[in-house]
C-alpha positions as CSV (number, residue, x, y, z in Angstrom):
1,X,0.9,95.7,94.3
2,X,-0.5,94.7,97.9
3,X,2.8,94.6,99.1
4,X,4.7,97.2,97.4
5,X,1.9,99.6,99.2
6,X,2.6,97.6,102.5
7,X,6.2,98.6,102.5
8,X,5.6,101.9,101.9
9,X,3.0,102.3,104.4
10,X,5.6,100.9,107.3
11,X,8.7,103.0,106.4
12,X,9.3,104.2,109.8
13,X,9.7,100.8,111.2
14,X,12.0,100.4,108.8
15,X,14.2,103.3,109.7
16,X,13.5,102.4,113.3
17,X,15.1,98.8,112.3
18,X,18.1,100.4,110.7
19,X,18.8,102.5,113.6
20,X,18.9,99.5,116.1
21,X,21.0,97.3,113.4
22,X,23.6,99.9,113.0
23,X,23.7,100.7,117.0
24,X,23.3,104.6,116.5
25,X,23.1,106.1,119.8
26,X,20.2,107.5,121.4
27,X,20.7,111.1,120.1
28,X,21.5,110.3,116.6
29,X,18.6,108.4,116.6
30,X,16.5,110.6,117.9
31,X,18.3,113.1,115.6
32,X,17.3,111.0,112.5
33,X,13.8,110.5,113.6
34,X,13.4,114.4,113.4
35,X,14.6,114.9,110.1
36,X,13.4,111.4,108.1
37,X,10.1,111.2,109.8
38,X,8.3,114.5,108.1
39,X,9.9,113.7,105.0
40,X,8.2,110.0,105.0
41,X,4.9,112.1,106.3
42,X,5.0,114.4,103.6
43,X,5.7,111.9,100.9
44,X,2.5,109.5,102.3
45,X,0.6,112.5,101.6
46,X,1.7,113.0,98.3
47,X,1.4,109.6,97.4
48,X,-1.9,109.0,97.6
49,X,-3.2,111.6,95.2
50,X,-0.6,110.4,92.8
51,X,-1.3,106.8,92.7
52,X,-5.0,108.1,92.0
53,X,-3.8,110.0,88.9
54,X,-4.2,108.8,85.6
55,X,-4.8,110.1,82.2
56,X,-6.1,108.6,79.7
57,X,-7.1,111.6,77.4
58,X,-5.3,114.5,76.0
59,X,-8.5,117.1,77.1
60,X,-7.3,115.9,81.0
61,X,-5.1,119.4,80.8
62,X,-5.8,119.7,84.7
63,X,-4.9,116.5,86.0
64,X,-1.6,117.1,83.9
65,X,-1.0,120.2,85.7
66,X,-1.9,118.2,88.8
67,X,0.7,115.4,87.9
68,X,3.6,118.1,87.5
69,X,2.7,119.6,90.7
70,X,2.8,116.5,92.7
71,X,6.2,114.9,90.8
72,X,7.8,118.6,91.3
73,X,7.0,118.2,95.0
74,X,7.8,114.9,95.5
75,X,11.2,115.7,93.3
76,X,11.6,118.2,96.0
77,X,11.0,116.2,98.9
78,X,13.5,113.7,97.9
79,X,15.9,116.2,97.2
80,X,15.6,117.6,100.7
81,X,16.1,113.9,101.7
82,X,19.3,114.0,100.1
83,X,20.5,117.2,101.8
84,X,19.6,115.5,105.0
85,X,21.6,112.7,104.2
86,X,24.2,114.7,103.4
87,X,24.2,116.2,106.6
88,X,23.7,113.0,108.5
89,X,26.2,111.1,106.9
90,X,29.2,113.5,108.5
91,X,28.7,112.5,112.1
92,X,30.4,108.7,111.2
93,X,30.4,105.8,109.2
94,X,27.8,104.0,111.2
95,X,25.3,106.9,111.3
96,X,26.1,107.1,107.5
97,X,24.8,104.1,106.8
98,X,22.4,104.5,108.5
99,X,21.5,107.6,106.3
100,X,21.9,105.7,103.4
101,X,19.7,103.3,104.2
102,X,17.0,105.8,105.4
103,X,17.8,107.5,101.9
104,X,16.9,104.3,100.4
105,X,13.7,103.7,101.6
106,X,12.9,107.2,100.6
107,X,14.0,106.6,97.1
108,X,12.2,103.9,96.6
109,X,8.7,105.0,98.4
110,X,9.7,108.1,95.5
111,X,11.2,106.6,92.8
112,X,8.4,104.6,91.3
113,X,5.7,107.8,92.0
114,X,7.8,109.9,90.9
115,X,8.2,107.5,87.3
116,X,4.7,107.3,87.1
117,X,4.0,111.3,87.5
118,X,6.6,111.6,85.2
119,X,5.1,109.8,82.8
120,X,1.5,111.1,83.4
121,X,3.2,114.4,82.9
122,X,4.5,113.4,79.5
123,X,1.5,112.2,78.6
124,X,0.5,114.7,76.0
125,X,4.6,114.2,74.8
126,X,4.1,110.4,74.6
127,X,0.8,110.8,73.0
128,X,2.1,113.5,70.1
129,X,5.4,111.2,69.3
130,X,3.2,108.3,68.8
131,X,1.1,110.0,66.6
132,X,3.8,111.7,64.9
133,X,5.0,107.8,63.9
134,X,1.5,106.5,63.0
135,X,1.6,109.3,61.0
136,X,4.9,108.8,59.4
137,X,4.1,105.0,59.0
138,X,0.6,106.1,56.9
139,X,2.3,108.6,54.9
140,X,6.2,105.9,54.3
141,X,3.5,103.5,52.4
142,X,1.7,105.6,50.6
143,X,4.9,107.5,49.1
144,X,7.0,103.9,48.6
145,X,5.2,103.0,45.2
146,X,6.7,106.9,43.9
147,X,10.0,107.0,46.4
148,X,12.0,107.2,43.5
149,X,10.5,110.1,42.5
150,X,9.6,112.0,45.5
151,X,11.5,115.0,47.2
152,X,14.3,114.4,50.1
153,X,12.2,114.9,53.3
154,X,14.1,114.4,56.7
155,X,10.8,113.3,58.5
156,X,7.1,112.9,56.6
157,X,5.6,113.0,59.8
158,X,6.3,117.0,60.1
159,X,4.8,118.0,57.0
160,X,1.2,119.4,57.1
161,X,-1.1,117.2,55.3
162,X,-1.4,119.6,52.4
163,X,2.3,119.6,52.0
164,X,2.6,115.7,52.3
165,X,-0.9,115.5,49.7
166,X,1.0,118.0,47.3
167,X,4.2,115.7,47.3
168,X,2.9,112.7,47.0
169,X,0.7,113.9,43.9
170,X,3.9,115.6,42.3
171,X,5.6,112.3,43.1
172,X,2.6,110.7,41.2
173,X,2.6,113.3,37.9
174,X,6.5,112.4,38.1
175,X,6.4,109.0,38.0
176,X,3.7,108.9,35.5
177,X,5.7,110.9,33.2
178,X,8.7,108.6,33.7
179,X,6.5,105.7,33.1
180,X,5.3,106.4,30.3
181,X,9.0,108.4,29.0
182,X,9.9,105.0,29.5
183,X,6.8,102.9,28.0
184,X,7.7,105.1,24.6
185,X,11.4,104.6,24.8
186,X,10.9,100.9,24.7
187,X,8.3,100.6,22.1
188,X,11.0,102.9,20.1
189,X,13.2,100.2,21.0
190,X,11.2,97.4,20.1
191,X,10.5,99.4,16.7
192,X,14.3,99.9,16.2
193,X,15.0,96.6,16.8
194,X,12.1,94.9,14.4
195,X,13.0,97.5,11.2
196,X,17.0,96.4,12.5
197,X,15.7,92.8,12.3
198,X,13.8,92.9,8.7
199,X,16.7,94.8,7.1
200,X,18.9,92.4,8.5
201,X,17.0,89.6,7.3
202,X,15.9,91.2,3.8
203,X,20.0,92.1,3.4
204,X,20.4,88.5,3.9
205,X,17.6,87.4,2.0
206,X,19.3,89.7,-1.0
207,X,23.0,88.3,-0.1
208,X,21.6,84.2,-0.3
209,X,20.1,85.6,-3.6
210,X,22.9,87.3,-5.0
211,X,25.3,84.6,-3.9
212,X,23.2,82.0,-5.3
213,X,22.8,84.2,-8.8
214,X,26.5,84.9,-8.3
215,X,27.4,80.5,-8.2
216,X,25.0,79.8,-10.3
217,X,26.8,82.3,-13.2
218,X,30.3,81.2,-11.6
219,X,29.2,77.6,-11.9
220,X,27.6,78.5,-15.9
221,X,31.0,79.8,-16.5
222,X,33.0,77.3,-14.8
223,X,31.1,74.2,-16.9
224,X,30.9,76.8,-20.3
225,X,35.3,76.7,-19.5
226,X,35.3,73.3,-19.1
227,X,33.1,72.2,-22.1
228,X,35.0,74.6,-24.1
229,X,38.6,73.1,-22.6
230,X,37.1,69.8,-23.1
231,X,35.5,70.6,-27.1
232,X,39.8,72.4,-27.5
233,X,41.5,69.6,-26.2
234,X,39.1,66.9,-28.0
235,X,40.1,69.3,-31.3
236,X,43.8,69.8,-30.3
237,X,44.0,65.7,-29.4
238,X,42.8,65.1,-32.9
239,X,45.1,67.8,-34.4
240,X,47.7,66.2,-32.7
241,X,46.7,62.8,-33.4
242,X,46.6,63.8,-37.3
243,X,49.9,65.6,-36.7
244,X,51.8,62.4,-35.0
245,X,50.1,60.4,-37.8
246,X,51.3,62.6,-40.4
247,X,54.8,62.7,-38.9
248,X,54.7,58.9,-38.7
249,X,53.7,58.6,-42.4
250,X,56.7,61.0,-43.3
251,X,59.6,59.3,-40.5
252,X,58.1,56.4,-42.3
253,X,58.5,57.3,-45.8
254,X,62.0,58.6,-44.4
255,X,63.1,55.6,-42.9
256,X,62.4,53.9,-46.6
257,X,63.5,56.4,-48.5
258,X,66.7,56.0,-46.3
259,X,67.0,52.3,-46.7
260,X,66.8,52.8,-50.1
261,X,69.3,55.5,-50.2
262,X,71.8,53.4,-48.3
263,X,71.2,50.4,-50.6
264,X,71.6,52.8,-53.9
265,X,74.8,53.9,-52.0
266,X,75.5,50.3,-51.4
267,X,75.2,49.4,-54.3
268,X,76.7,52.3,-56.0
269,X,79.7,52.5,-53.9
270,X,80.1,48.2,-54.9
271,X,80.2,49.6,-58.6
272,X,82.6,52.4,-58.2
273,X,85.0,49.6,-56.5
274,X,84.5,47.5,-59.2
275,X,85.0,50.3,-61.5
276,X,87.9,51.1,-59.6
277,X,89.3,47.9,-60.3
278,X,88.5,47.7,-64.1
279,X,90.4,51.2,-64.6
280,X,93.1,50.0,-62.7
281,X,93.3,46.1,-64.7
282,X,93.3,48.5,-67.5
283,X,95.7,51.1,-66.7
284,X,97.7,48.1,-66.1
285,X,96.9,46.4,-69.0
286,X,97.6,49.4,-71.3
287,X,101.2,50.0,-69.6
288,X,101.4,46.6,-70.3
289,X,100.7,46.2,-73.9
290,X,100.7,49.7,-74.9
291,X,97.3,49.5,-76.6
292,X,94.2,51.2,-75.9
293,X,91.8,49.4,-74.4
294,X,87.9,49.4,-74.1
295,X,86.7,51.8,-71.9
296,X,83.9,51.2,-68.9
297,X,80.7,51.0,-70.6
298,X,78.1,54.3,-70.8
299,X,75.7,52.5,-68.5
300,X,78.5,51.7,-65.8
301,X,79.7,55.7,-66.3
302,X,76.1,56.6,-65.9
303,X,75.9,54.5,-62.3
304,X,78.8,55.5,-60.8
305,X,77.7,59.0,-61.5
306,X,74.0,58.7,-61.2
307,X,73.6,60.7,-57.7
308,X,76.2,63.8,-57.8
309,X,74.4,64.1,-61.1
310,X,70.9,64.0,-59.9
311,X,71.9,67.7,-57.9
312,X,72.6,68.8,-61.2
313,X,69.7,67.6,-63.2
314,X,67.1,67.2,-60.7
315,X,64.4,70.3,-59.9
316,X,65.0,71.8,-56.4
317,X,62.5,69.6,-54.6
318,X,64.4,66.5,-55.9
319,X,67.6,68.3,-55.0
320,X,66.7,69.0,-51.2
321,X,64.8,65.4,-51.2
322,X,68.5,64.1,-52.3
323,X,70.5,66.1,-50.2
324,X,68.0,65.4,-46.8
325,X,68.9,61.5,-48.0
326,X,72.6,62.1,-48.3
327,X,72.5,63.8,-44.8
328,X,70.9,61.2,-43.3
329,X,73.3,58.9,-44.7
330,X,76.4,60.2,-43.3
331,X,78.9,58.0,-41.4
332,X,79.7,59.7,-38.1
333,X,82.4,59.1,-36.3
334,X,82.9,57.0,-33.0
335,X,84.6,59.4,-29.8
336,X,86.6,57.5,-27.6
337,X,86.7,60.4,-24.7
338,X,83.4,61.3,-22.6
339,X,83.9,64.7,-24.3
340,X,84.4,63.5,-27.8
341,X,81.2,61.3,-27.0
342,X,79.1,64.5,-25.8
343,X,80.3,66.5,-28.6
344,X,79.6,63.4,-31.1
345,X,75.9,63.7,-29.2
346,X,75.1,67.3,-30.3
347,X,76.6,67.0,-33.9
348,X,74.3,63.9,-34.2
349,X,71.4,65.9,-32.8
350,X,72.3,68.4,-35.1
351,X,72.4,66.4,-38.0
352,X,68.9,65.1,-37.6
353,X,67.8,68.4,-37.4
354,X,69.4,69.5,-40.4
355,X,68.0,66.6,-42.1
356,X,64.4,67.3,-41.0
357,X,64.8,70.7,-41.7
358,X,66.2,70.0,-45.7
359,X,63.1,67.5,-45.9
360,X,60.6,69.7,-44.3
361,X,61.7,72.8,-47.2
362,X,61.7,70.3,-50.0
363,X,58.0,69.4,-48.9
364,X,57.2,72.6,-48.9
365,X,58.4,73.3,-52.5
366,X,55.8,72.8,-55.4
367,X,56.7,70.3,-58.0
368,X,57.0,71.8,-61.3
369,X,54.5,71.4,-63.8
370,X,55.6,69.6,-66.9
C-alpha cells in the first residue's frame, strides 16, 4: 500500500524520466509538461478524498453520491488524458511513446480509484444482489421438501414474501393431498393384493380338496374295477377251467368211443372178409356140386350188419352218436402235391368240425324215456 501511494505521489518524475529516456526535445517536452502536469494535479486532488471513501452501510446515500462524483471526474480526467495523448502522439513515434507512457502512469494513478469508486458506487447494487441470493438460497430450501409440487418460478428471490409464503403453503396443501392420494392408493393396494392372496389361496385350498376328493373317488373306482376284474376273471378262470375239464372229459370219452369204434370196425370189417370168403367157398362149392349149401349163420348176418343197422333201429341220439363215430373214422387220403396237401388240411379241419358238431347235437338231444 506504502508504495503504491509512493508511486503515485512522484508521477511527474516519472514523466520527467520518460521524456529524457525517449530524447524528446526541449519543446515537446516542455509541450508535454503543460498538458500532463494539471492532469496529474487534478487527479492528486481527487484522489485523496476517494481513498477516504468508504461505505459500509446502505443509509451512507451521501457519500454514494460523493463516490459518483469523484469516479465521474476522475473518468473525466482520464478521458481528457486520452485526448491529450491523442494529440501528442501525432508529432512522431518518439514523442508517442512518450505519450503512451505518460498515459500509463495516468491510468494507473486512475485505474485502481476509479475501481474502488466504482465499486463504492455500486454499493447499494452489490448490497441488493447479495441479498436478493440470500434470499433465494432461504426460500430454494424451504420449497425443496414440496418442489415437485410447487409452481414454475424463474427466480424465488423476486417474489414478495406474501407471494413466496402463499406458494410454498399451496405447495404444502398439494403435496399433502398427494401424500395422502397416495398413502390410500397403497393401502387399496395392499387390500387388493391380501383379498387377491386369500382367494388365491382358498381356490387352492378348494382345488387340493377337490383333487384329493376327485383321486380318492378315482382311486375307489379304480380298486372297485379291479376287484371286480379280479372277482370276473377268478369266475371266468373257473368257468373256463370247468369248460376245458368238461371238454377233456368229452375229447376223452371221444377218443374211446373212437378206439372202440375203430376196433368194432376192425373187427367187423375182419368178419365181412371172412364172410366174404365163406360166400365165395360156397358159391364155389354150389357150382361145384350143384347142391344148396348152409348159409352164414344169423349171428354172423347180424355182425356184418350190426352198424348200418344201428342208423335204422337206434333213437336219434344214438344215430348222431354213431354217425359223429363213423365221421371220425374216415380214411382220408394222402396228397402228393403242396396243393393237394393244403386242400387235404382244410377237408381234415373240416371233418373234425363236422364231427364235433354231430357229437355236440347228439348231446344236446334228450334220451327217450322207456
Amino acid at each position: 500500500m506504502e508504495n503504491q501511494e509512493l508511486k503515485v505521489l512522484t508521477p511527474r518524475t516519472e514523466i520527467e524520466l520518460a521524456i529524457t529516456k525517449n530524447n524528446l526535445s526541449t519543446e515537446i517536452a516542455s509541450s508535454f509538461k503543460e498538458k500532463f502536469f494539471p492532469l496529474i494535479e487534478k487527479i492528486e486532488n481527487w484522489s485523496r478524498g476517494a481513498k477516504e471513501l468508504v461505505i459500509t452501510d446502505i443509509s451512507q446515500k451521501r457519500e454514494m453520491a460523493m463516490a459518483r462524483t469523484a469516479r465521474l471526474a476522475l473518468k473525466d480526467l482520464r478521458v481528457e488524458a486520452r485526448k491529450v495523448k491523442e494529440s501528442l502522439k501525432e508529432e512522431s513515434l518518439r514523442y508517442n511513446k512518450a505519450v503512451d507512457g505518460a498515459y500509463n502512469i495516468i491510468e494507473f494513478m486512475v485505474k485502481p480509484i476509479e475501481e474502488h469508486l466504482q465499486k463504492q458506487e455500486d454499493f447499494e447494487k452489490r448490497w441488493k444482489v447479495e441479498q436478493e441470493a440470500v434470499v433465494r438460497a432461504e426460500r430454494a430450501t424451504k420449497i425443496e421438501p414440496y418442489k415437485a409440487y410447487a409452481p414454475f418460478c424463474p427466480d424465488l428471490a423476486f417474489l414478495t414474501e406474501e407471494q413466496f409464503e402463499k406458494m410454498l403453503e399451496d405447495s404444502k396443501t398439494l403435496m399433502e393431498v398427494a401424500v395422502d392420494k397416495a398413502k390410500k392408493a397403497e393401502e387399496e393396494k395392499v387390500k387388493l393384493e391380501k383379498e387377491q392372496a386369500e382367494a388365491k389361496a382358498k381356490a387352492e385350498k378348494e382345488a387340493q380338496a377337490k383333487a384329493k376328493a376327485d383321486k380318492e373317488l378315482k382311486d375307489k373306482a379304480e380298486n372297485e374295477r379291479l376287484a371286480k376284474f379280479a372277482a370276473d376273471k377268478k369266475i371266468a378262470d373257473e368257468e373256463l377251467a370247468k369248460k376245458n375239464k368238461a371238454l377233456k372229459e368229452q375229447q376223452d370219452k371221444l377218443d374211446l368211443e373212437k378206439a372202440q369204434m375203430a376196433k368194432v370196425a376192425a373187427e367187423q370189417k375182419a368178419k365181412q372178409a371172412e364172410l366174404d370168403k365163406k360166400a365165395k367157398e360156397l358159391e364155389q362149392t354150389s357150382k361145384k356140386q350143384a347142391a344148396p349149401q348152409a348159409k352164414p349163420t344169423q349171428a354172423e348176418m347180424a355182425a356184418a350188419q350190426a352198424v348200418p343197422n344201428y342208423f335204422k333201429t337206434g333213437t336219434d341220439k344214438e344215430k348222431l352218436a354213431a354217425l359223429g363215430k363213423m365221421i371220425g373214422l374216415v380214411v382220408l387220403p394222402i396228397m402228393e402235391t403242396e396243393e393237394g396237401k393244403a386242400a387235404m388240411a382244410n377237408i381234415r379241419v373240416l371233418f373234425i368240425k363236422l364231427e364235433k358238431y354231430v357229437l355236440e347235437n347228439s348231446d344236446k338231444l334228450e334220451t327217450p324215456k322207456a
